[in-house]
N, C-alpha and C positions, 0 to 999 in steps of 0.2 A: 310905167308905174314903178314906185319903190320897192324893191326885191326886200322883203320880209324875213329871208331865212327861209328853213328847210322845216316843213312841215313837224307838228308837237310830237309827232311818234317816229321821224324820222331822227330829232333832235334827243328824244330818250336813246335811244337805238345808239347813235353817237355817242352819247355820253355813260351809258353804260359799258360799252367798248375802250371808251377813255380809262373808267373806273376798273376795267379790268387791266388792261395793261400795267399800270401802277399797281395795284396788287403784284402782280405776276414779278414785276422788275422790285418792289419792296420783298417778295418771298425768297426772290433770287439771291437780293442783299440779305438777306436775314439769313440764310442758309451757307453765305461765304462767311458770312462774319463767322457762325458757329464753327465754320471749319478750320479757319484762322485761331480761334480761340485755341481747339481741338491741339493742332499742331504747335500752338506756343505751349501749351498747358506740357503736350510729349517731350517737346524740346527739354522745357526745367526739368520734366523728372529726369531724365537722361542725364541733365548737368549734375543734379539732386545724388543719381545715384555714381555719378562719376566721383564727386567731390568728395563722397562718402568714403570711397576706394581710398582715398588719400589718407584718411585717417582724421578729418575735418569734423568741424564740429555737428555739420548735418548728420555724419555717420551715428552719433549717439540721438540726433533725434531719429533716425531711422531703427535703430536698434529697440528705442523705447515703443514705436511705433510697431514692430515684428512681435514685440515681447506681448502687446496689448492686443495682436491678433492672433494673438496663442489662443486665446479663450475665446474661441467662438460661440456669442451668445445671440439667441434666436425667441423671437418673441411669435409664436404662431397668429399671425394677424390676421389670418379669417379660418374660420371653424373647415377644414378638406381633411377628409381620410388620408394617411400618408403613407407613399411607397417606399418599404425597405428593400435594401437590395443584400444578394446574398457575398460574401466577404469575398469568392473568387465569382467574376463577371463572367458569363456566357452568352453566345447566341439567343440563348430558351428565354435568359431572363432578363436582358435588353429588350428583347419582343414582349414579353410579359408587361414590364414597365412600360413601355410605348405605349401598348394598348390599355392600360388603367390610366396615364395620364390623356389619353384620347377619348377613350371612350366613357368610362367610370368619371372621367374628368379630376381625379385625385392626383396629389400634389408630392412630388419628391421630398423624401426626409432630408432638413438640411444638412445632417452630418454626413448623410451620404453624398449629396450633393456636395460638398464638401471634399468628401474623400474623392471622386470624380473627379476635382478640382486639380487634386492633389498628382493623383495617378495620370492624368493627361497630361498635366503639367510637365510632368519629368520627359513622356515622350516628346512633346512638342518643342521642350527646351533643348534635347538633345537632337532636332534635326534643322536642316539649314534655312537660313530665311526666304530661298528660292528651290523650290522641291524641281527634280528634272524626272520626269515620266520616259522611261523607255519607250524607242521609237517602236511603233507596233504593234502596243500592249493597247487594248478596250478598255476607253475611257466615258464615264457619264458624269456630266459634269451639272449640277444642282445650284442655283444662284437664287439669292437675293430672297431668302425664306422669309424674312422680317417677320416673325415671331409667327408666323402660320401653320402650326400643328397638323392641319388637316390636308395642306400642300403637301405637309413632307411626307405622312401616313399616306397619299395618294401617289407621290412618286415610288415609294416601296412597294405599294401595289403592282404598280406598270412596270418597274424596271427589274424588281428585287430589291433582295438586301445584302449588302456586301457580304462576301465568302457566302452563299445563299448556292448549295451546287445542285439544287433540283432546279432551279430555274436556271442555271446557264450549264446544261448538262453537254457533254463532249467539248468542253473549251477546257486547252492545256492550263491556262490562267483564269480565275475569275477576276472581272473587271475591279479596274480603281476608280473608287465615287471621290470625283471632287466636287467639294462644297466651297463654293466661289463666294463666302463674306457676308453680311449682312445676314446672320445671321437672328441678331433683336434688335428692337427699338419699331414702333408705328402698331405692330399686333400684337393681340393680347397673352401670346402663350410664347414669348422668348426662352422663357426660362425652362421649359419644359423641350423645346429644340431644340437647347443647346446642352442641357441635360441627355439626349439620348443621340447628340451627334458626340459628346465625349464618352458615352459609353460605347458607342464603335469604334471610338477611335482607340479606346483602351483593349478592345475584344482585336480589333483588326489595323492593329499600325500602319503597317503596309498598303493598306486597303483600301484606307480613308483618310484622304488629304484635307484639312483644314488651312483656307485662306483667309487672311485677314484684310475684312470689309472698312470700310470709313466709318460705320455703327458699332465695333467692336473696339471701342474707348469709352474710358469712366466718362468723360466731360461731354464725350456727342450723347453717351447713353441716359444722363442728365437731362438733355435738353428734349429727346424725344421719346420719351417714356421707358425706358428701359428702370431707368433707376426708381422710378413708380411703381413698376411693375413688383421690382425685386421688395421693395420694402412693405408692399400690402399682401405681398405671399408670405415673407419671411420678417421684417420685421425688422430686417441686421444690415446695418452700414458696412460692419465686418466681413459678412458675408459679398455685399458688393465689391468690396476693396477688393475680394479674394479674386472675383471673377476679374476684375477688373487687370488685375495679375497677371493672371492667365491669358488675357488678351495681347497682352504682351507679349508671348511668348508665339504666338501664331505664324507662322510663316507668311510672308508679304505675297507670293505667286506660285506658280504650277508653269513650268513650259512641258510641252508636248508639240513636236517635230516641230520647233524652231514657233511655236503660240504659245504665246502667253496668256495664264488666266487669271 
């Protein structure tokens, strides 16, 4: 008899397998492509701000460009209680902010957010693009938060909080928390993570290593919700550029006894 094929639910089954692979191998491509973009997009600023150096004509669009994010303007785009913070940064009141942006669910004031920006900035720009951790020294290392508030409130639960000495009581050192990138983009609370990993990082330089993820660029943050995010909290393209700044500034790795993270 004539071999008919493989039965109607054996040939669904196939072909839904077909239709998955192509998805998978399209999502793959769709995800290099961004990334490629990502890394041309770094390159010209790089060229952008090299040529500036020179005294070229991009330098005055740059300048006109610095001048016009002098004024940071903010449109409060959904009705959230806002967290101010007080003019010097503490333990008390990082903890404080955490848990109204966690729990109360209200939303960082953008000048403050802002001024974060500002003050982390200066540290992060003045340390090297590869941080070396002393051999010996206790390390917890924190990855791939992707905008998860309630991951990060649950790892301070379990481990502490950095400089935190009732929980790591009789250690000559308290440990150094690195936070391994990825940062924001895919959840919904980026900007409130990365709001209270610069306020550590401003309270505890030393303490807390900030590595920069492949989600921590203006153009990937674009394409996977970051820059959504930021504009239906705040309202301000300015405000993105600002972060977006700052991501720049991030250190690329962390070694500890010859590993890189």
């Amino acid at each position: 008899s004539r071999d008919t094929g493989p039965p109607p639910a054996a040939s669904c089954s196939l072909q839904a397998g077909r239709d998955l692979d192509i998805w998978e191998k399209l999502y793959a491509k769709d995800y290099e492509e961004k990334s490629r973009l990502a890394q041309f997009i770094s390159a010209l600023t790089a060229f952008a701000a090299e040529e500036a150096s020179k005294g070229g004509k991009v330098g005055v669009a740059n300048q006109a460009s610095n001048e016009m994010l002098g004024r940071l303007q903010v449109s409060h785009a959904i009705d959230i209680e806002r967290v101010n913070l007080p003019d010097e940064l503490t333990d008390e009141a990082v903890r404080e902010m955490a848990r109204r942006l966690d729990e109360d669910r209200h939303l960082l004031d953008a000048l403050d957010f802002d001024r974060l920006l500002s003050q982390a900035g200066k540290i992060l720009q003045a340390e090297p693009n590869i941080n070396l951790i002393p051999a010996g020294r206790r390390v917890i290392v924190i990855g791939d938060l992707h905008g998860s508030l309630t991951d990060l409130v649950k790892v301070f639960a379990e481990v502490g909080w950095p400089g935190d000495e009732d929980f790591f009581p009789g250690e000559n050192e308290p440990p150094v928390f690195v936070f391994n990138g990825d940062f924001v983009d895919r959840g919904d609370h980026g900007v409130e993570v990365l709001a209270i990993l610069l306020a550590l990082k401003v309270v505890h330089p030393t303490l807390v290593l900030l590595n920069r993820g492949n989600h921590e660029d203006e153009v990937v943050g674009r394409a996977y919700g970051f820059f959504d995010e930021v504009m239906s909290k705040y309202g301000s393209h300015e405000l993105y550029t600002r972060i977006g700044a700052l991501f720049a500034k991030i250190p690329l790795c962390a070694v500890l006894e010859k590993e890189v993270f």
